[in-house]
C-alpha positions as CSV (number, residue, x, y, z in Angstrom):
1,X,-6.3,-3.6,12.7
2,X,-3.8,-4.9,14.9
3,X,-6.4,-5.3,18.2
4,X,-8.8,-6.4,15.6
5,X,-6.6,-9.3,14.3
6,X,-6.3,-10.5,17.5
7,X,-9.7,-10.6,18.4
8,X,-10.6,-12.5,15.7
9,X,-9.4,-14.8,13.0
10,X,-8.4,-13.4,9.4
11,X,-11.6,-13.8,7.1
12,X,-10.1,-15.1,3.7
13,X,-12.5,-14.5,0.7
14,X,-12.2,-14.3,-2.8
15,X,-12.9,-11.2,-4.6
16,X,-11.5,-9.2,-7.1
17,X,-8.6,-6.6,-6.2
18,X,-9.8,-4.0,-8.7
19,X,-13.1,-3.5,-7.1
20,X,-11.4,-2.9,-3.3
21,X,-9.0,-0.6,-4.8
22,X,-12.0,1.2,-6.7
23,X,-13.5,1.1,-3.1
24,X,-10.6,2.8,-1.3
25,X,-10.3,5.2,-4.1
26,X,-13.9,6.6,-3.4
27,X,-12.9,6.9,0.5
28,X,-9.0,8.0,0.1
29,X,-10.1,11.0,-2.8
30,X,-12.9,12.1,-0.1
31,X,-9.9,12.2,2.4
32,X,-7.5,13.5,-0.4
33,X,-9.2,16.3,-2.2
34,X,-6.2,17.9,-3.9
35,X,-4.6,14.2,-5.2
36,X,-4.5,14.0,-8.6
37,X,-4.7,10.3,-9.2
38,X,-3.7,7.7,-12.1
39,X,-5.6,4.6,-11.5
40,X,-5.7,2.0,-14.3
41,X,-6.8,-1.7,-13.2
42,X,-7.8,-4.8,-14.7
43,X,-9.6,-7.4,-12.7
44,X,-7.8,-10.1,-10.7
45,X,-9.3,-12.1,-8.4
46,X,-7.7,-13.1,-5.1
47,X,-8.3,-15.1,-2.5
48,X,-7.1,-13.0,1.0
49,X,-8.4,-10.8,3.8
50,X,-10.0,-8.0,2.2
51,X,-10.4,-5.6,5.1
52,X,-6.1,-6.1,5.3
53,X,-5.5,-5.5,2.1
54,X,-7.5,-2.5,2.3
55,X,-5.1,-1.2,5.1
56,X,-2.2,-2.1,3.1
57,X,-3.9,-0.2,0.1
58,X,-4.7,2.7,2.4
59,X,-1.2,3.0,4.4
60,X,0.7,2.9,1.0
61,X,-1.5,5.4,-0.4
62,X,-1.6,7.9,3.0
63,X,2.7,7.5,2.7
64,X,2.7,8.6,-0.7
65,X,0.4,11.6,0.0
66,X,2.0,12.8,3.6
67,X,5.8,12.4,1.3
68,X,4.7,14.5,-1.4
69,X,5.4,17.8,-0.1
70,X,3.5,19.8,-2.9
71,X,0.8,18.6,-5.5
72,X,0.4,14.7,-4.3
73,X,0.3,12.3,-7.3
74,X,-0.4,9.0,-6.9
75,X,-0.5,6.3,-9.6
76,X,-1.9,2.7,-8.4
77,X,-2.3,0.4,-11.2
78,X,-3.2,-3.3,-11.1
79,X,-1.8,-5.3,-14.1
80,X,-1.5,-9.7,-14.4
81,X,-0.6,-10.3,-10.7
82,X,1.2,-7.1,-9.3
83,X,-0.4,-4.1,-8.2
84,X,1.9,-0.8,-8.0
85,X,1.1,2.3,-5.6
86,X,2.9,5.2,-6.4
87,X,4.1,8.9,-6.1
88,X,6.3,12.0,-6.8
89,X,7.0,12.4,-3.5
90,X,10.7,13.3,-1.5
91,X,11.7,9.5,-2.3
92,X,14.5,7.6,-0.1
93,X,17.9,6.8,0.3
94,X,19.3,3.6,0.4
95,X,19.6,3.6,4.2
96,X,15.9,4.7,4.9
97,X,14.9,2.2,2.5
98,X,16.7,-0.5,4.8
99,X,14.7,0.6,7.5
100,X,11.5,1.3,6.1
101,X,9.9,-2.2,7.4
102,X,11.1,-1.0,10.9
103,X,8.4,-0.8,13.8
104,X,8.3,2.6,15.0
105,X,11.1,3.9,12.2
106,X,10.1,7.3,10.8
107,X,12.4,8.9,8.2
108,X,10.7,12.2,9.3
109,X,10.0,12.9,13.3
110,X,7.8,15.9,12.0
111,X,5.2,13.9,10.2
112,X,2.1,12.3,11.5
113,X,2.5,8.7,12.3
114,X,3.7,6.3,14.6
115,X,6.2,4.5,12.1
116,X,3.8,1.0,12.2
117,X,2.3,1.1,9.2
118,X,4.7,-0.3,6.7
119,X,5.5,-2.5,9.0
120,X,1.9,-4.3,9.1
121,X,2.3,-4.1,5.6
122,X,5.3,-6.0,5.4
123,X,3.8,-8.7,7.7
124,X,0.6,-8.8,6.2
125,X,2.2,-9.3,2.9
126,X,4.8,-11.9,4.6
127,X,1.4,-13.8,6.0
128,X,-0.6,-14.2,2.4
129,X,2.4,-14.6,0.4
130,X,2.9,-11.3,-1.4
131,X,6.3,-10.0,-2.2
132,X,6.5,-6.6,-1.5
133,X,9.7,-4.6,-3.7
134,X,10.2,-1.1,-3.0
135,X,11.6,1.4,-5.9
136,X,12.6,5.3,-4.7
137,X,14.9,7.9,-5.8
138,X,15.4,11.1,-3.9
139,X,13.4,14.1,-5.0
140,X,11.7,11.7,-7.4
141,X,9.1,9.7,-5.4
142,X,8.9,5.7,-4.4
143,X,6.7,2.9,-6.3
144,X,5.6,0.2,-3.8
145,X,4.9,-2.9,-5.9
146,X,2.7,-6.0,-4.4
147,X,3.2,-9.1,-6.7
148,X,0.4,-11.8,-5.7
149,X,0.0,-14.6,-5.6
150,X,-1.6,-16.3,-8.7
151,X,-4.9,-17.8,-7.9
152,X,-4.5,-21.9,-8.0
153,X,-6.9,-23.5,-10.8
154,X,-9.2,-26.2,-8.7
């Protein structure tokens, strides 16, 4: 996404959220058998790049589900203007949660990764005006919640 981004400009289009996260869900439970999943949406229409907030929706799910040591559960749930990913994962501290945003930070050497994607979450957030708040409790699992922008009338 990163090489693609700077290859080209950001396409900005409006559409509505609950359909791209009904999208990734098709793709993410073919990737994800054994997730049992909780999505309740209601529409919302935005006005952002919809192949980065699908990365953002994908990275935030594959966290959840490579955290989740046994029996992945992920909730994602799109109410007014914020849209929630969560699981019932390992969870975080407080000082992994102040490095979460890192580049190249990994809480955990032995998982998969490179420690970039919530990073390019955080800045594509930062970019279309999303604030990003992170919830997590040890042994209990982390909510990531997106509140977006509100769609200007006109």
């Amino acid at each position: 996404y990163l090489i693609q981004k700077q290859m080209e400009r950001e396409v900005i289009k409006n559409f509505d959220l609950k359909e791209l996260i009904e999208e990734r869900f098709v793709f993410l439970n073919g990737l994800y058998p054994s997730v049992e999943w909780d999505i309740r949406c209601e529409s919302f229409l935005v006005d952002l790049d919809p192949i980065g907030m699908a990365k953002v929706i994908d990275n935030l799910v594959d966290n959840g589900v490579k955290y989740s040591p046994t029996e992945p559960y992920i909730t994602i749930k799109l109410f007014n203007n914020a849209m929630s990913i969560c699981d019932r994962g390992c969870g975080m501290d407080e000082v992994t949660l102040m490095k979460i945003f890192d580049s190249y930070y990994q809480s955990d050497k032995t998982m998969a990764g490179y420690g970039i994607g919530l990073g390019l979450v955080k800045r594509y957030c930062d970019r279309h005006r999303i604030v990003l708040s992170v919830q997590s409790q040890v042994g209990e699992g982390t909510c990531i919640t997106l509140d977006l922008p509100r769609k200007k009338n006109g």
